[in-house]
C-alpha positions in Angstrom: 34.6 8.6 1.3 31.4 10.4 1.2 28.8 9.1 -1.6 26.4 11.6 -3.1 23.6 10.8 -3.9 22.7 10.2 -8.4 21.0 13.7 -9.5 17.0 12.0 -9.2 17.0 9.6 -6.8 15.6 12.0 -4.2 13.0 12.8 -6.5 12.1 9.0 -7.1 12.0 8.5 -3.2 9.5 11.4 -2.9 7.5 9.9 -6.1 7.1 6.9 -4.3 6.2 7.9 -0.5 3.7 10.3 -2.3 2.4 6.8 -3.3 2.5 4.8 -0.7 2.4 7.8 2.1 -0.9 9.1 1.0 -3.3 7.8 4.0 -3.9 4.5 4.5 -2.1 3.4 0.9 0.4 1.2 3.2 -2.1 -0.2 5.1 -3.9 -1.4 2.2 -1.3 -3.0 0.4 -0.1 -4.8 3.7 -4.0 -6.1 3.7 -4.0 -7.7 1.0 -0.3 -8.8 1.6 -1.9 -10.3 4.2 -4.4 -12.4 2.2 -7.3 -10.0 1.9 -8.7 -10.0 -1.2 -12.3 -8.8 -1.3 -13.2 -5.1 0.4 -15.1 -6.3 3.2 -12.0 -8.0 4.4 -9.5 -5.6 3.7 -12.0 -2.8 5.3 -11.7 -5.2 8.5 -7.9 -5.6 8.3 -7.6 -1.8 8.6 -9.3 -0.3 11.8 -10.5 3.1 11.1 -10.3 3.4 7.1 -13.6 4.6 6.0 -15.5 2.8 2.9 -14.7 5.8 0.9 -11.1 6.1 1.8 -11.0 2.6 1.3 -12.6 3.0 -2.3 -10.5 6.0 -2.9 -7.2 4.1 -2.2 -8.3 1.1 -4.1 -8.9 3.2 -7.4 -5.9 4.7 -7.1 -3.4 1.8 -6.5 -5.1 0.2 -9.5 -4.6 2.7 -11.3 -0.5 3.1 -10.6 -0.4 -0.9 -11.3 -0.3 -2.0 -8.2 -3.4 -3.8 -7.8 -5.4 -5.4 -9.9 -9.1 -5.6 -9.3 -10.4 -9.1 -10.3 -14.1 -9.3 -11.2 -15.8 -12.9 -11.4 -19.2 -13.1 -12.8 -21.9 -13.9 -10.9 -24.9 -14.2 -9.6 -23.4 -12.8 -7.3 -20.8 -11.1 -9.3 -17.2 -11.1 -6.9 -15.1 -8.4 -7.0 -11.8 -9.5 -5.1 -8.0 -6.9 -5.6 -5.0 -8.6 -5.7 -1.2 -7.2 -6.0 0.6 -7.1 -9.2 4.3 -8.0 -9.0 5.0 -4.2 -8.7 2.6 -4.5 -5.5 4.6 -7.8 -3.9 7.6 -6.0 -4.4 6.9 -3.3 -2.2 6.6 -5.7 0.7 10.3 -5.2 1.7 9.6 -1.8 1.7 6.6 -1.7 4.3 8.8 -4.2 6.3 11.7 -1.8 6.4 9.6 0.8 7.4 7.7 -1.1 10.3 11.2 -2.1 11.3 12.2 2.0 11.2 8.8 2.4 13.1 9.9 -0.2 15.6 13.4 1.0 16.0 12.8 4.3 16.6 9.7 5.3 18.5 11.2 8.2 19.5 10.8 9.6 16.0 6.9 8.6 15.6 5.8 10.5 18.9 7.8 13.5 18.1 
């Protein structure tokens, strides 16, 4: 028996890889996943982002709730991002789609 899909849920899959699809949004989240909390690291976790795209990407997963940017006062003031519980939980989702990635190289060289 065939199962069709709820009227939406293709809409709420293309809500969220517009999130996490836009460049480098992935990539940052894995970063800090990865225990990078303050820019400089996260800029040297990801090869090739630019400090602007970097910037960019911050602002706006902040700004969807999935990072948090964490200011400590100073001298010197520390600014260090960390994920929100909507951030951890898209772990499985970047894992499933390295494991996609992995699986099917065929598909990424097309």
């Amino acid at each position: 028996m065939e199962v069709k899909p709820v009227a939406g849920e293709c809409s709420v899959i293309e809500d969220v890889m517009g999130i996490l699809g836009r460049a480098w949004a992935g990539a940052v989240v894995q970063a800090i996943l990865d225990g990078s909390e303050r820019f400089n690291d996260i800029a040297r976790a990801i090869p090739g982002v630019t400090d602007g795209m970097l910037s960019a990407r911050l602002r706006e997963l902040c700004a969807r709730g999935l990072v948090v940017r964490v200011v400590a006062p100073g001298p010197p003031v520390g600014v260090s991002y960390r994920l929100t519980a909507a951030g951890r939980d898209v772990a499985p989702v970047l894992e499933a789609v390295r494991a996609f990635g992995r699986s099917h190289p065929e598909v990424l060289d097309a």
